[in-house]
N, C-alpha and C positions, 0 to 999 in steps of 0.2 A: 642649754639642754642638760639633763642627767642621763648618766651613763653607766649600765649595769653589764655584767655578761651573764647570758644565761644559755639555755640547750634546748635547741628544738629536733626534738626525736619523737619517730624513728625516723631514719631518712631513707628515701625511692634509691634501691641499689639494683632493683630486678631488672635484668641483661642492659647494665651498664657497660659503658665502655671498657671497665678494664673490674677484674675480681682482686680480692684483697686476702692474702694470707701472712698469718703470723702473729706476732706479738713484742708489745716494743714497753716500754718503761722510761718516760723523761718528768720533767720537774715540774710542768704547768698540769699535763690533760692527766697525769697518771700514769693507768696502765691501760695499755689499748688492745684489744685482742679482737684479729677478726677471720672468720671461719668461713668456707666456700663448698655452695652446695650446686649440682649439676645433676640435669638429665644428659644420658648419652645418646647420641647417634650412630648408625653402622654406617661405615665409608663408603659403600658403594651406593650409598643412599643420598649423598651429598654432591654436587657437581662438579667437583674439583679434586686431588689431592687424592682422595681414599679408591680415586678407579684402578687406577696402576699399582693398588695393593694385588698381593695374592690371597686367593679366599681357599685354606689349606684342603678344600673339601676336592677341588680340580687338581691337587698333585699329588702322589705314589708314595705312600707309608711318610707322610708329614710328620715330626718330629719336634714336640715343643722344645725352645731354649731358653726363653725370657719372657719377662712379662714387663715393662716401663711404663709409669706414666711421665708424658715429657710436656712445659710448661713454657712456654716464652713469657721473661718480663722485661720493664723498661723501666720501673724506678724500684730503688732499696730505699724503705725510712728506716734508717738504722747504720746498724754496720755490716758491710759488702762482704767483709773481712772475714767473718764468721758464718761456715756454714749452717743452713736452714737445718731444724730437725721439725718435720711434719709427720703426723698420722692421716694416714688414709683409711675410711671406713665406705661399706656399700649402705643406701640408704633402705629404711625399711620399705620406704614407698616413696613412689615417684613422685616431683614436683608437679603440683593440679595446674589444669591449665585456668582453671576458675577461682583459683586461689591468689590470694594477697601477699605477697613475701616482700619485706623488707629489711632496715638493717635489725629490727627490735625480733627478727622472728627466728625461731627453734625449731630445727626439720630436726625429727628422731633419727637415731643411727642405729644400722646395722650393725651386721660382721666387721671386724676391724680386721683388714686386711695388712696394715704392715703400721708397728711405732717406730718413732725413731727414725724412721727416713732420713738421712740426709744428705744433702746436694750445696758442690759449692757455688757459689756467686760471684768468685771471682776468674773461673775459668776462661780461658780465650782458646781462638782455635786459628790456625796458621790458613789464608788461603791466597791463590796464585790465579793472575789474568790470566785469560787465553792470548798469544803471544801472535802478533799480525806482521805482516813483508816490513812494517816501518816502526811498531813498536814492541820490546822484547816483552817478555811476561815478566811480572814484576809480583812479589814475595810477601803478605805484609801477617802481620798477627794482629787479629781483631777481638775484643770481648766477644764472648762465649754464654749469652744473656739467656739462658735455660736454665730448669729445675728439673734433674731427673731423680725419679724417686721409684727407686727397683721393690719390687712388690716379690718376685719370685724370679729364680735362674737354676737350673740343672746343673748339676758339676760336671768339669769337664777336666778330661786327661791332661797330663801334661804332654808336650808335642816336645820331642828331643831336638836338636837344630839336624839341618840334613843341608850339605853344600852349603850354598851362599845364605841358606833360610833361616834365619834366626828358630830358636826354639820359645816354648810357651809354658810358663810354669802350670801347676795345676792351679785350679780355680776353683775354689767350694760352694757348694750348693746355697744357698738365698734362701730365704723365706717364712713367713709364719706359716706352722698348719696348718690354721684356716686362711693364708693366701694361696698355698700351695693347692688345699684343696677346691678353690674358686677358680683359678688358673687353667687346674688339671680338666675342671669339668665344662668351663667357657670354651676350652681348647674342643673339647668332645660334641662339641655345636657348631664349632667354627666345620670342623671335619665332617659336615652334614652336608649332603647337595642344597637342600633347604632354607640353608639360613638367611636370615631378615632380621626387620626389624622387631620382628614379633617377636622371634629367640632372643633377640638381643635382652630385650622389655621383661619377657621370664626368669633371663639368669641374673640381669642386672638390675635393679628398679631405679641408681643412682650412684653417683660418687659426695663423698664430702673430704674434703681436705684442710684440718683442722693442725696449730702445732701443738707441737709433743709438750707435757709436762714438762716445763722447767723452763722450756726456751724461751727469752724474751728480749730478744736479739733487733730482731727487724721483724715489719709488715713489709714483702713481699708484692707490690704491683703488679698485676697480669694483666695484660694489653690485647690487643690486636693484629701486634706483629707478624703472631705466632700461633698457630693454630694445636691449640691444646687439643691432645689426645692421649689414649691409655696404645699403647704398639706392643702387637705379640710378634717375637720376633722367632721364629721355626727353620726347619732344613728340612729338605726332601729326600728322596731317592738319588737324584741328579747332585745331591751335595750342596748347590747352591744355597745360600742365607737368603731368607726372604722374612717379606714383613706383614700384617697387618691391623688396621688402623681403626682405632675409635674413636671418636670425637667431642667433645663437648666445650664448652664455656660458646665466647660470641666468635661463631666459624661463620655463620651466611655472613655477618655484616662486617668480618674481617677482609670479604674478598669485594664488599660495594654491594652484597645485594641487601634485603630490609634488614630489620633488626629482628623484626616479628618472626623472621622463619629461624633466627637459632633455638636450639631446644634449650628450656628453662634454665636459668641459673639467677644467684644472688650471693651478697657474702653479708654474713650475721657480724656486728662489730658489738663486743661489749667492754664498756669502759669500765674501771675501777677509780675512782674518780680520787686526788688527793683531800687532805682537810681543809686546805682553802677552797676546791669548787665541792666541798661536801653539800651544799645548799642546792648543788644541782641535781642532786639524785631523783628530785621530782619535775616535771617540767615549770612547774607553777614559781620554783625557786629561781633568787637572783642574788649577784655576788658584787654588790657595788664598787664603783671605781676607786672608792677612797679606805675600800678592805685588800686590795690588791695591789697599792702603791701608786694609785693613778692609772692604774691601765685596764684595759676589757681584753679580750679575745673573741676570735672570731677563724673558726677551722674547718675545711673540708673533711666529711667524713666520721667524725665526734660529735655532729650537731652544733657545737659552741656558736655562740652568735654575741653581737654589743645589743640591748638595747638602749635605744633613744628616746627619752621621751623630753618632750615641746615645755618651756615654761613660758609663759607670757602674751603667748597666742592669742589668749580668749581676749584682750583687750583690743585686736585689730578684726576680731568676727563680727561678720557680718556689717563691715563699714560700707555704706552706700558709694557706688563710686569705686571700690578698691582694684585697684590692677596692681598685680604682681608680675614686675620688669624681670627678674631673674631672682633663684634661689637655687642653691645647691647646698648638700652637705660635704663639707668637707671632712675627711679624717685619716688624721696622719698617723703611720706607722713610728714607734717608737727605735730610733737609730741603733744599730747594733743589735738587735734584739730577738735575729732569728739563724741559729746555728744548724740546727737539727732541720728545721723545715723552710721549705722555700716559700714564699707570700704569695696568696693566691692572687689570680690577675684581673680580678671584679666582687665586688659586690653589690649583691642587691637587696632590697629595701622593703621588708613585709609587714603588715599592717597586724597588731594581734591586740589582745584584751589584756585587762589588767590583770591573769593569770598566765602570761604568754600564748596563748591559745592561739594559732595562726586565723583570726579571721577569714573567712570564706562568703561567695556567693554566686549566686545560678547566673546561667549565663547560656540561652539556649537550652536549657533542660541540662546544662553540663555546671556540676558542679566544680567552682576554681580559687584557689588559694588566692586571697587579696593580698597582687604584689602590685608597688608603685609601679606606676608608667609611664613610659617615655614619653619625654616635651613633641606638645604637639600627636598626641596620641588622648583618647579618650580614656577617662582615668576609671571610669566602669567598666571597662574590658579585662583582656588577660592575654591576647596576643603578644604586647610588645614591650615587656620590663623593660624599666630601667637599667641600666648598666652604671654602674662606678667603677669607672676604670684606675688603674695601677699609674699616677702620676711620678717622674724621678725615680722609677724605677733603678735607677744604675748610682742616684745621689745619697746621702747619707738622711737625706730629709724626705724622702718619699711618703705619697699619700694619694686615697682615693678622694676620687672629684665625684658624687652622682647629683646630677642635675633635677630638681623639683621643684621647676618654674611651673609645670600646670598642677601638678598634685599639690603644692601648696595655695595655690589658687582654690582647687575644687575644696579645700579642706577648710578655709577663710570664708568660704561662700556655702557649707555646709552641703556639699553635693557628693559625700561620697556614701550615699545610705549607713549614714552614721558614721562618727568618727572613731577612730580606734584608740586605743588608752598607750600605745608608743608604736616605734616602728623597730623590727628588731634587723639590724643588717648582718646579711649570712652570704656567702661566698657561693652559692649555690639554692636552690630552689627546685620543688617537686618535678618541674618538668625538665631538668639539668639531666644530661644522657652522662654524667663523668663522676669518675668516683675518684679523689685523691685524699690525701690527707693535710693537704698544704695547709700552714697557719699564719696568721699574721697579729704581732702585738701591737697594740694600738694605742695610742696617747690618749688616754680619754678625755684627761683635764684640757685639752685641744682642739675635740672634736667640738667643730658650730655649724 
């Protein structure tokens, strides 16, 4: 085989499993920057979570005091070490429900409602068992895996110590003018017996959360853990703190139910590509194995992919008689070779033309990306890719195995409504529900 790396963009990010914020800078892919845009929902609108909010319109002279958006993540690409600086802006118009969003796509921005945001990533928070007749409560301090990024806050007095009470310094007031003014005026809807989703939809059309100039720190994971929302957090008459809640990223399919009922989101990734992948700024470009020191790449989330393409084939076409016993491609990862990102745990196997174009074909009036497929699977379908699984994963010699004992068959016997000019293997595929950034360098001089 020969062996190139090339980039198949855009890639399927809309209500993925997890959103991507930030910007990171390493020595292979560049610089990577990727941006998250969301429709909101109103909590009481949701099944879960946002009912035991307070909707300030049911309590006595309500009193704004904050404004947070809070984020659950589970992986940092970068360093942990250094807090995130993000901008938040409202969108000018809400994500279409008939529209196409992916990583290559540009939602226009509103008001920027706060720069500079910043929130640390390495905070932890102390919590204690409930304690039973036979075991005591027990003390532990766990990461603290959230991003809050304060938009707006009222100042507040300083509280003097009184008896046993500690005292409270003063605390100064938060916010851009145009957050303060967004806040002030959200709040003045929330305080409506009325409010829905309808208000909601007039004062807000969307969030984007984009990083600040300069930062290029880490890319941010946002999951499922944690159910991202914007929390206005108010006091009443009665004194007590109370809170509520707006929602957005993947909330229905955080708690099991489909994916289809969370309201729209996606995250825009744009790469800056170094001089050696300079050849990939179009898709048609490829960066051979033997301009890179023997190696390809292959990255969740950047596009990157190895192409393969077949030398010697045409001499065993169409031989009368021919059974293919087993075939697989092997290809090894190159030892020591990934610091920054962890190896993704499959690849699979897409057929494309001699400009990397991912091949396609109908299939039931549905049109589907020509990926290999699994042994014992028909190879004109699309239900069931192939998998190349993560061999030695724990050894210094690891490598994927993916199996193409019949798709090298239907390819020898000219059945796959024409042959494709290589196979490009990617970590990921249009119908993949996961967005990470994982990469894996790969021994090209290797792969057979």
């Amino acid at each position: 085989v020969t062996v190139a790396t090339v980039r198949l963009v855009p890639l399927q990010t809309l209500k993925d499993d997890h959103f991507l914020v930030g910007r990171l800078a390493d020595n292979v892919a560049g610089t990577t920057e990727a941006r998250a845009y969301f429709n909101v929902v109103n909590g009481p609108d949701i099944p879960f979570g946002g009912i035991t909010d307070s909707l300030p319109s049911k309590l006595i002279r309500p009193v704004l005091d904050s404004v947070v958006l809070v984020m659950g993540f589970d992986r940092v690409y970068g360093s942990a070490s250094t807090p995130v600086a993000f901008d938040v802006y409202k969108l000018l118009n809400p994500l279409e429900e008939r529209e196409a969003y992916d990583s290559g796509t540009a939602t226009p921005l509103g008001t920027n409602l706060g720069q500079n945001l910043t929130s640390r990533l390495d905070r932890t928070t102390v919590i204690t068992t409930v304690a039973t007749t036979t075991i005591p409560a027990v003390t532990s301090t766990v990461p603290d895996q959230t991003v809050r990024l304060l938009l707006q806050r009222r100042a507040f007095m300083a509280i003097p110590p009184s008896g046993t009470k500690p005292g409270r310094p003063a605390i100064p007031a938060a916010g851009s003018p145009d957050a303060v003014s967004f806040v002030t005026s959200l709040f003045a809807q929330l305080a409506l017996p009325n409010f829905g989703q309808t208000q909601l939809d007039a004062a807000l059309k969307g969030l984007a959360v984009v990083p600040s100039t300069g930062y290029n720190s880490s890319i941010v994971s946002f999951g499922r853990s944690y159910d991202s929302r914007m929390v206005v957090y108010f006091h009443a008459s009665d004194t007590l703190r109370r809170s509520y809640s707006l929602y957005f990223g993947p909330i229905f399919s955080s708690h099991s139910l489909p994916s289809a009922r969370d309201p729209r989101y996606y995250t825009q990734i744009i790469s800056a590509l170094p001089p050696a992948l300079a050849a990939l700024s179009t898709t048609s470009g490829a960066v051979p194995a033997t301009a890179l020191s023997g190696t390809s790449y292959v990255q969740e989330g950047t596009g990157l992919g190895t192409r393969v393409t077949f030398l010697g084939l045409e001499n065993l076409m169409n031989t009368p008689g021919l059974t293919v016993n087993r075939a697989e491609l092997r290809v090894p990862i190159k030892p020591f070779s990934n610091a920054l990102f962890a190896n993704p745990n499959q690849l699979y196997a897409v057929e494309v033309d001699g400009s990397n174009n991912i091949l396609q074909r109908t299939t039931n009036f549905i049109i589907a990306d020509r990926v290999v497929q699994a042994d014992g699977q028909n190879q004109l379908a699309t239900g069931a890719p192939a998998i190349g699984l993560l061999t030695g994963a724990t050894t210094t010699q690891s490598y994927y195995s993916l199996p193409i004992t019949n798709y090298l068959q239907a390819y020898l016997t000219d059945k796959l409504d024409g042959r494709p000019a290589a196979l490009v293997l990617a970590p990921s595929i249009r119908t993949s529900n996961g967005l990470l950034l994982n990469r894996a360098v790969l021994d090209a001089n290797n792969i057979k």
